[in-house]
Structures are given as structure tokens and as C-alpha cells.
C-alpha angles and dihedrals in degrees: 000000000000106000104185120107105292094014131152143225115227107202118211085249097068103258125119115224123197102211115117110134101173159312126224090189134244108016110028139053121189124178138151127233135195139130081246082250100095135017109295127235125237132222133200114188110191114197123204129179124238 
């Protein structure tokens, strides 16, 4: 996944998917993700350090 502004996520099947909505670095990851057929999902990851 490229995460830059723009960026896009190459899936392991070969299909390239625009759908990066932002970093708020360096903790947190949020995209959205969908076949552009139904409603995506979208996903927030929130790192934290132990």
C-alpha cells in the first residue's frame, strides 16, 4: 500500500485499488476499500507503541 496522497493499494491478486484516504503519522492509518460495485468499507489502524 502506497500511503502517500494519491497512493494505491496493490492486492496480492494483481488489481490496484484507489482508495488511501490518510495518515496521521505516525500512529494512525485510515483507507477505504471497496470493488467500486458496492459501498466500501473503511478502515481506521491505530499503532501504539509497548
Amino acid at each position: 500500500m502506497d500511503v502517500r496522497p494519491g497512493g494505491v493499494w496493490h492486492s496480492l491478486d494483481g488489481v490496484d485499488y484507489n482508495n488511501y484516504i490518510g495518515v496521521m503519522s505516525p500512529e494512525r492509518l485510515l483507507y477505504s476499500h471497496g470493488d467500486g460495485e458496492e459501498e466500501p468499507f473503511r478502515v481506521t489502524m491505530t499503532f501504539d507503541e509497548h
